[in-house]
C-alpha positions as CSV (number, residue, x, y, z in Angstrom):
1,X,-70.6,41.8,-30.3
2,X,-69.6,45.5,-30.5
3,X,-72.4,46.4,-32.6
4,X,-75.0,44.3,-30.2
5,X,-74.0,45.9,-27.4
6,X,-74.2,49.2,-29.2
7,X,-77.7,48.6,-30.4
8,X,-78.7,47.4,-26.9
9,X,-77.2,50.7,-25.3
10,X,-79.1,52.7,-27.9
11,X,-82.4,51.1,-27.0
12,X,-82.0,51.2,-23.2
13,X,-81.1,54.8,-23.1
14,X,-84.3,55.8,-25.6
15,X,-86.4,53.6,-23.2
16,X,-84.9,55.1,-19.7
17,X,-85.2,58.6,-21.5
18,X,-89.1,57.9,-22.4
19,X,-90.2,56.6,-18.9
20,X,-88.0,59.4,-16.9
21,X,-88.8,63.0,-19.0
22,X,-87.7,65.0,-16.0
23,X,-84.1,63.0,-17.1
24,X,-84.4,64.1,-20.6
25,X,-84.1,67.5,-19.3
26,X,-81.4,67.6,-17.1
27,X,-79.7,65.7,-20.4
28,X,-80.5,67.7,-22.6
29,X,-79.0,70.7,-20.9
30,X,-75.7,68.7,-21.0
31,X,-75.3,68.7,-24.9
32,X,-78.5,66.1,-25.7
33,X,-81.3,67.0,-28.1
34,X,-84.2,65.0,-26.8
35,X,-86.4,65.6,-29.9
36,X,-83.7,63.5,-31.7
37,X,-83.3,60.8,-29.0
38,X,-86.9,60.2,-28.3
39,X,-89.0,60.0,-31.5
40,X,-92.6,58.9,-31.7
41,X,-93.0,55.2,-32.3
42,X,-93.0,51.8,-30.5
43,X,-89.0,51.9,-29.7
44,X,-88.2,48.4,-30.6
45,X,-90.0,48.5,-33.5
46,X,-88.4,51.8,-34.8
47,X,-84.6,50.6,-34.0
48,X,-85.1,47.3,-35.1
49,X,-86.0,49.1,-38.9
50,X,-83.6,51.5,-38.6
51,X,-80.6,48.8,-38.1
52,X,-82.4,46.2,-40.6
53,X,-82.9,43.4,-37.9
54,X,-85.8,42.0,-36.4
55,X,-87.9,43.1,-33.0
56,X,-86.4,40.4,-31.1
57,X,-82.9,41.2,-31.8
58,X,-83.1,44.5,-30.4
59,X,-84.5,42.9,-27.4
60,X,-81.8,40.4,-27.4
61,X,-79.1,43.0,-27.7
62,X,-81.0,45.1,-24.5
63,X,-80.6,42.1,-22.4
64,X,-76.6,41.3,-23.5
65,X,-76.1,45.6,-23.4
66,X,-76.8,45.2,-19.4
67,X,-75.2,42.3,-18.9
68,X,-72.1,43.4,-20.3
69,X,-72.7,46.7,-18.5
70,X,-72.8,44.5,-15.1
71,X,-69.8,42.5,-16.0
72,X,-68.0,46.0,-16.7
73,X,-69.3,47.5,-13.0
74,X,-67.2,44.6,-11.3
75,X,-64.0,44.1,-14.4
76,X,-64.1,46.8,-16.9
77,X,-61.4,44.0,-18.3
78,X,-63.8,41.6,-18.9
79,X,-65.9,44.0,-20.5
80,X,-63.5,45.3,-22.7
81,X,-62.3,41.4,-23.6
82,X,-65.9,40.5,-24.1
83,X,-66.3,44.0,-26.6
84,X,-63.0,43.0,-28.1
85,X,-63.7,39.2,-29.4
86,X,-60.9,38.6,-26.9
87,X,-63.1,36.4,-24.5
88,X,-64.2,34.0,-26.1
89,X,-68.0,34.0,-24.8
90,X,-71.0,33.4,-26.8
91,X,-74.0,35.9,-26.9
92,X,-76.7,32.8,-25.8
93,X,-74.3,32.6,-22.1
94,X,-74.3,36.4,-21.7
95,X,-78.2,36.6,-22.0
96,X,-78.3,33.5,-19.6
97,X,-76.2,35.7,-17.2
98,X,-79.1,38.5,-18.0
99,X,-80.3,37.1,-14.8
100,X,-77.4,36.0,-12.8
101,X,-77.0,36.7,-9.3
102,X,-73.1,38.3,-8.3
103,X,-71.8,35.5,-7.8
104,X,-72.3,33.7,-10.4
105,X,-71.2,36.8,-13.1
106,X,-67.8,37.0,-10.7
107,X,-67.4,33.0,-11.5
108,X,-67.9,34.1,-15.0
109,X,-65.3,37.0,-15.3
110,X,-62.8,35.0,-13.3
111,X,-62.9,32.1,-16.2
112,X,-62.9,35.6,-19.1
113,X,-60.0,37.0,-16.8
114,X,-57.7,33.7,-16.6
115,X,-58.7,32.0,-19.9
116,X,-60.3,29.2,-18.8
117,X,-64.7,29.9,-19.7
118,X,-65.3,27.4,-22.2
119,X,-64.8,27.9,-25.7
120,X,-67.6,28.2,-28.1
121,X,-68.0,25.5,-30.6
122,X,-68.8,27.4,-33.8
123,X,-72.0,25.4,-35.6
124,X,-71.2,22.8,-38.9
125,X,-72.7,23.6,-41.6
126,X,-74.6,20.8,-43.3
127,X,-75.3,20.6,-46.9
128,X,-78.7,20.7,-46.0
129,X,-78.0,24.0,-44.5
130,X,-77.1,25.5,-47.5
131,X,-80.1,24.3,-49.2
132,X,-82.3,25.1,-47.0
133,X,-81.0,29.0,-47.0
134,X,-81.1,29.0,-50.9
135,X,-84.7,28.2,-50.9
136,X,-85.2,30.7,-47.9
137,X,-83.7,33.2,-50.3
138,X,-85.8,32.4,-53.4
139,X,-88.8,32.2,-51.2
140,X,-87.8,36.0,-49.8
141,X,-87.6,36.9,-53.8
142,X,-90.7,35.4,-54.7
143,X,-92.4,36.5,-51.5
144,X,-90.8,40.5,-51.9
145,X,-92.1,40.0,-56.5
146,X,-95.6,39.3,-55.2
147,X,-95.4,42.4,-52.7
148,X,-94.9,44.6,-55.2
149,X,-97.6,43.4,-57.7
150,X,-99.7,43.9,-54.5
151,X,-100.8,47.1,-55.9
152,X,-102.2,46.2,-59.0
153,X,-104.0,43.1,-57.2
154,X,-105.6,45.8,-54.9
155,X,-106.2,48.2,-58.0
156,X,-108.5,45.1,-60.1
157,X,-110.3,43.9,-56.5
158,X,-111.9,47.5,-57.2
159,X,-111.7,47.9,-60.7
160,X,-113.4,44.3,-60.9
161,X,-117.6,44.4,-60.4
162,X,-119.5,41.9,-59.3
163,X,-120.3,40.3,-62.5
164,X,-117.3,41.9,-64.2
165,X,-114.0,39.7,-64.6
166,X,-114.8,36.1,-63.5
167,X,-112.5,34.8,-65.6
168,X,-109.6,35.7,-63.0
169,X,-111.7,33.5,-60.2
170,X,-110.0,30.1,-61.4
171,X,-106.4,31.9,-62.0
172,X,-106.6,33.7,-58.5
173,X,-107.6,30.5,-56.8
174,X,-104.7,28.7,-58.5
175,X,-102.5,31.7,-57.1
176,X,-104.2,31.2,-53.8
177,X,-104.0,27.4,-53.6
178,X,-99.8,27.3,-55.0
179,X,-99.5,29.9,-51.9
180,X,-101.3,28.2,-49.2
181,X,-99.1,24.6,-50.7
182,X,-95.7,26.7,-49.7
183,X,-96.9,28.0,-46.9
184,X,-97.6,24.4,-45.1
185,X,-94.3,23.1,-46.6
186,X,-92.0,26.2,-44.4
């Protein structure tokens, strides 16, 4: 949870910094170095390869950094029990309360406060779970191998003339065809 919130923060203050300048300023007179906070890039993008998670988790981690941040304005408790592990509140209900009006995130830190917010039920893993993750994994092996022979694939498409090498037709559409097979199956 810590490192969510911490990811979030770090995208939301890059963002606020890029669409206020004049506040980049007045921070950076206070100990910030704004060519270090604001690089050129697609922000999301950039964090998301910089912590090794996806686009949409940085997104994700935005919406639960202000929601904690709005829980904190009204109990820093709660926010500190949310930070801790001590409440025990899943990330899905804290982006649903992304876009909760006062009442209902009061109703929400009363039940973190006195105990009571439901706990989460943590997911059973099936043995078709663990299946389906090994084959995710030999997929992401096979997938990452054929990446890297990517180059010399690229290298014969221009070595190889029109008349020159059509005896890797019938191997590259056997390539192709074991591909597009996977590729249905996921």
């Amino acid at each position: 949870m810590q490192l969510s919130y911490f990811r979030g923060k770090h995208y939301n203050l890059e963002k606020l910094i890029a669409d206020n300048p004049n506040l980049a300023n007045e921070q950076n007179s206070q100990c910030y170095q704004t060519d270090n906070i604001v690089p050129q890039g697609r922000t999301a993008t950039r964090l998301a390869t910089h912590y090794g998670v996806s686009q949409v988790t940085i997104m994700r981690d935005s919406q639960l950094a202000y929601t904690i941040d709005a829980i904190g304005e009204l109990s820093p408790e709660a926010k500190r029990k949310i930070l801790s592990g001590e409440a025990n509140i899943s990330r899905t209900r804290l982006q649903e309360l992304h876009s909760a009006t006062e009442d209902e995130l009061s109703e929400t830190i009363a039940m973190i406060l006195d105990g009571t917010h439901p706990a989460r039920i943590p997911r059973q893993e099936t043995p078709d779970d663990a299946a389906n993750y090994a084959d995710a994994a030999e997929i992401r092996n096979v997938v990452g191998s054929i990446s890297t022979k990517m180059a010399g694939v690229r290298r014969l498409v221009n070595r190889a003339g029109a008349n020159r090498e059509k005896s890797l037709k019938p191997a590259l559409r056997g390539l192709i065809d074991m591909l597009e097979a996977l590729y249905s199956r996921v």
